[in-house]
N, C-alpha and C positions, 0 to 999 in steps of 0.2 A: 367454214365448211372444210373436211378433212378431203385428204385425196380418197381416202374409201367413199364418201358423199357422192364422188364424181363418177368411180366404176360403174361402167354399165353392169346391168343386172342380167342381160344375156349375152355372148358372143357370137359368132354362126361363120362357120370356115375359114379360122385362120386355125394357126399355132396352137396351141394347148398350152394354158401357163400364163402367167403375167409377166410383162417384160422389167425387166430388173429395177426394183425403186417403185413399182407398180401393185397394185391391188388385184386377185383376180377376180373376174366378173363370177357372178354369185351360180350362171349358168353358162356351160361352154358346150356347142358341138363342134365336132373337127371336122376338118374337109373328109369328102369322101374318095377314101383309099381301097385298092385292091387287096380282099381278105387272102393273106399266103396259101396256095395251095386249093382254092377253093372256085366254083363259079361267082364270089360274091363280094359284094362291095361294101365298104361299113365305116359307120363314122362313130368316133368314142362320143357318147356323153357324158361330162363331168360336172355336179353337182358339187360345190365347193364342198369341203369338209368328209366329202362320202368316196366311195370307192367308186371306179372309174367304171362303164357299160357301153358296152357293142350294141348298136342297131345295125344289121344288115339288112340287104336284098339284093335282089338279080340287075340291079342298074343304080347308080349313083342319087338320081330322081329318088327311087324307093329308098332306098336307105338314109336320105335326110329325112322323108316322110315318116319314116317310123323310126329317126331319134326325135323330129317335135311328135310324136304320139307317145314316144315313152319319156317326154318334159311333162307330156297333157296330164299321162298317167300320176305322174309322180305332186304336181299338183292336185290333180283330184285326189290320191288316195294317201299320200306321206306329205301335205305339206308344213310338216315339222320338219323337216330335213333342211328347207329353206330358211328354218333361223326363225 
């Protein structure tokens, strides 16, 4: 079994990134941070190999809620992007 065998396939609020020597997990959200300058709160979703996206909302709550709706999405409607 390789150490990619072992990467989990989601991450949910830490760091962004695999830690050095490491595999990244195939899906990441990050904690939820304060959007600059804005009322709103937002967490990156990163899909290994693809470009990084924002889900925000008015409170931390919301804006994890709508990064796993935009994982849900991205498996219902692209999941080729998934490998």
């Amino acid at each position: 079994m390789t150490s990619e065998d072992q990467t989990p396939a989601i991450s949910v609020g830490k760091h962004l990134g695999p830690p050095p020597g490491e595999f990244a997990p195939l899906i990441q959200i990050g904690r939820p941070l304060p959007w600059p300058d804005t009322p709103f709160v937002g967490c990156v979703v990163r899909i290994r190999g693809r470009e990084d996206m924002v889900a925000a909302g008015p409170t931390a709550a919301e804006a994890v809620t709508n990064a796993i709706r935009t994982v849900n999405d991205v498996l219902e409607h692209r999941p080729e992007w998934l490998g």
